[in-house]
N, C-alpha and C positions, 0 to 999 in steps of 0.2 A: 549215504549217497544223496545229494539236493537233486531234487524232481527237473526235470528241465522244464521253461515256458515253451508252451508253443499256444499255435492258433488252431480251435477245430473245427473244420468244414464239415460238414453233415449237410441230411434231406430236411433239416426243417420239422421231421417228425418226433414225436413220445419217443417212439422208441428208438429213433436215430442219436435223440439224447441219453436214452439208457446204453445205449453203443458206447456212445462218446465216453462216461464215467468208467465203464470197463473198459477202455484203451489206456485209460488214464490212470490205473490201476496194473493193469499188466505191463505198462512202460515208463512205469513211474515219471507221468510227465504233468504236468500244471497246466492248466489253459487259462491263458491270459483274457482270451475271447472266442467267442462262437460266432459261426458264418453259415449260412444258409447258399451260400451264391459263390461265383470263382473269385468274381470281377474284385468281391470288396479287400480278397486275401492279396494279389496281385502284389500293390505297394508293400505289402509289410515286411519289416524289418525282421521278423520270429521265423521261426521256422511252420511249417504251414504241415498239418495232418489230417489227410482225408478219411474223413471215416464211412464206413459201409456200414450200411443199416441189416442188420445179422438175428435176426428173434431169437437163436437163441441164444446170443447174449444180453440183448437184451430183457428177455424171461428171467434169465438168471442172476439180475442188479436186481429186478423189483421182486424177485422173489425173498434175497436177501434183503429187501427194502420191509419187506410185508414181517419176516423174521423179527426185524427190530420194532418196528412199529406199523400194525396196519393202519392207523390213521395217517401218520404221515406221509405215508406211499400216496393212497388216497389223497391227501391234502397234495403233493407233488405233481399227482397227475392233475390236481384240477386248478393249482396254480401253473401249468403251463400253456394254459387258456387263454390265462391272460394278456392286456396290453402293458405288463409294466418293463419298465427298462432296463436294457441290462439282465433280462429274462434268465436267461441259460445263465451268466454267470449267478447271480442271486439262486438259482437250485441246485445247483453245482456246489456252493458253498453252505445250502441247505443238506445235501446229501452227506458229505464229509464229515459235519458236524453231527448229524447223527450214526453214523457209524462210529464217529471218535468217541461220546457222550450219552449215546442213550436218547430216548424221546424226553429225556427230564426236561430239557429247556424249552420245549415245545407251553411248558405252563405259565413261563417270561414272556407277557407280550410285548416287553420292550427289548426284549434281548435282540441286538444289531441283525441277526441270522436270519430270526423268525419275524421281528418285524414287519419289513418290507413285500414277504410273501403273502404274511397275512393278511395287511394292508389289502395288500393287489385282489388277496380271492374276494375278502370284503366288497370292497369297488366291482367287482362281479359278478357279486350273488346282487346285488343292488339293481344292477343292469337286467341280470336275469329276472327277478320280479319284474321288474317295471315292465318287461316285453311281452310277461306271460300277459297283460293285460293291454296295451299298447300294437300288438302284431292288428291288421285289419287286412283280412283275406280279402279277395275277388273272384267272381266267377268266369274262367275261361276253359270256354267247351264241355262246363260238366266237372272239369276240375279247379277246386279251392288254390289259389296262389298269393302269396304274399313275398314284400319284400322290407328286408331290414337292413339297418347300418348301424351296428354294434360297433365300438372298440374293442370289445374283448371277442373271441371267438367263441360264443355263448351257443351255436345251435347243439353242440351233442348235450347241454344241459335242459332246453328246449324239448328236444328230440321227445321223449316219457310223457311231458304232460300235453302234448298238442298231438300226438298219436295215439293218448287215452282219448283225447278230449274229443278229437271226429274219428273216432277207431269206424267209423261207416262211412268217411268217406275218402275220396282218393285227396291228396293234396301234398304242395311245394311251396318251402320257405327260403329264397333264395335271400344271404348274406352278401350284398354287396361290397362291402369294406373286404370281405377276407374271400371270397370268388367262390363260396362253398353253397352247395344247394343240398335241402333236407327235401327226399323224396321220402311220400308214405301213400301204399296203397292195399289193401285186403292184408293187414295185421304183420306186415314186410314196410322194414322201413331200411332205408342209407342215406350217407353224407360224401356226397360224392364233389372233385373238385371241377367248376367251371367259369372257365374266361369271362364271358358274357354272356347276361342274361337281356334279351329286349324282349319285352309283350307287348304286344297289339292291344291298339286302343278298347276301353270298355264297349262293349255291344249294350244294345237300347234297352236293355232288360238290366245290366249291370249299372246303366246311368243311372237307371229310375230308381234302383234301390239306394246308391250312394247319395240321393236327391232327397230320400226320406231318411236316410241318415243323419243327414246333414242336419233336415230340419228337424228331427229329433235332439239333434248335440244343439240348435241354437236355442228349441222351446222352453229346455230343462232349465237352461241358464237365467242369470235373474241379473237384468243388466244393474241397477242398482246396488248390487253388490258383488259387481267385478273387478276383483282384486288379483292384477295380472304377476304380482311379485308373489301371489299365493300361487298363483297356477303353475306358473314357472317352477315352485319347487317340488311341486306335485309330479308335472307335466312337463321336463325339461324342450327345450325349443328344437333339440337336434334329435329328437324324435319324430316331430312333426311333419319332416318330409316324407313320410311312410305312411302316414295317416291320415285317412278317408277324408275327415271332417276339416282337415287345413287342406284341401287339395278342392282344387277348381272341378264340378263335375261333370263341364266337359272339357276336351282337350279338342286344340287344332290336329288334324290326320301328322303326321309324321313318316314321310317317305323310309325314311332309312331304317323305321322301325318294323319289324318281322313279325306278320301273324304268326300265331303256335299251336298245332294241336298232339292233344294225349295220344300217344303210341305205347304199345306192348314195347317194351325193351328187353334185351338179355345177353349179355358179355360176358365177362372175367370182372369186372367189378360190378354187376348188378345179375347174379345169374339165375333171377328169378323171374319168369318172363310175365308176370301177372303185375309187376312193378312197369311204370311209364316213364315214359321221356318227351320232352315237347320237342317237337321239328317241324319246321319249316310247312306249312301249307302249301 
């Protein structure tokens, strides 16, 4: 009996695409594509399958995932991190293949399958280094805040070494590009989703530090030997708009931008009230 095409619409999440593979297995059906959104299925020609993001089915893919290879699983979850194209199809046809075959081909790093995955985590652990050194916190109200603009969705990789690294004190790494904020405060951390983030201009005490930053980053340098095609591959350029030392240290006020201070927070998704959230002053 041939699989039928269809398209799967899912949440966008791990585990909405561990869903996905178990529908597609229980319905013998192929997915030609994957969709996060209504809008983009609307036009197509295929037949269109929503799927419900269900843990435990999705427990039960990766647990068979782990069965055959724990590195791969591993390797799966942290290739869906990434920005490469065509995402979900390229894992989708990384799962298949090792259920049909075994983790053997995982030791081919030209094999069509595993390539392109690897490629991508590559391209990500890259990123990731570069940030663990690259992030430049600020001080607002008492709490460390930073902000970044990754391609890849690198904060749960982030998350271990910058919660070891101020495990004393409170602080937030908001993701611009992917709307995700990493809260961490008294040995409690999450990754919580948010629209927007605006913070209020640095205060007099945060200028002056960024002022001796600055001219710390400019004293070190030895202009006689600035070699800016070196630095560039050191210190790519689209980093730089997050970082202290290329940023003017002071700003004109900005009306539409929202002071912020640290509150006790506690919900269904943060339900620990020792953890904070910035709101409105």
């Amino acid at each position: 009996m041939a699989w039928e095409e269809v398209i799967f619409q899912y949440d966008g999440t791990f585990d909405g695409f561990l869903c996905c593979v178990f529908e597609s297995y229980v319905h013998k059906e192929l997915p030609i594509a994957f969709y996060s959104d209504e809008e983009s299925c609307v036009l197509s020609f295929y037949s269109v399958r929503v799927i419900n993001t269900l843990p435990e089915n999705a427990q039960r893919v990766y647990r068979s995932l782990v069965k055959v290879s724990a590195a791969a699983a591993q390797l799966l979850r942290k290739a869906f991190l990434t920005c490469m194209e065509d995402k979900e199809m390229h894992l989708y046809r990384f799962v298949r293949k090792l259920y049909k075959e075994g983790p053997a081909f995982l030791k081919n790093q030209a094999d069509e399958v595993y390539h392109p995955i690897a490629k991508a985590v590559r391209h990500m652990n890259g990123e990731v280094e570069k940030l663990r050194g690259f992030v430049r916190f600020s001080d607002y109200s008492g709490v460390l805040g930073a902000e970044i603009e990754p391609k890849n969705r690198v904060l749960p990789l982030l998350r271990q070494h910058f919660c070891s690294r101020y495990a004393n004190e409170s602080f937030f790494i908001y993701d611009r590009n992917h709307k995700e904020l990493l809260l961490y405060s008294k040995g409690r951390s999450r990754i919580i989703p948010v629209d927007s983030l605006q913070l209020s201009l640095p205060g007099e005490e945060e200028v002056h530090y960024r002022a001796l930053w600055k001219r710390f980053y400019e004293t070190i340098a030895i202009k006689e030997r600035t070699n800016p095609r070196c630095q560039n591959s050191f210190l790519p350029k689209r980093y730089r708009g997050t970082m202290t030392e290329f940023l003017p240290v002071e700003q004109e006020p900005n009306p539409q931008i929202t002071k912020f201070k640290a509150v006790p927070f506690s919900s269904e998704r943060l339900p620990h009230p020792e953890l904070f959230l910035l709101v409105p002053q």
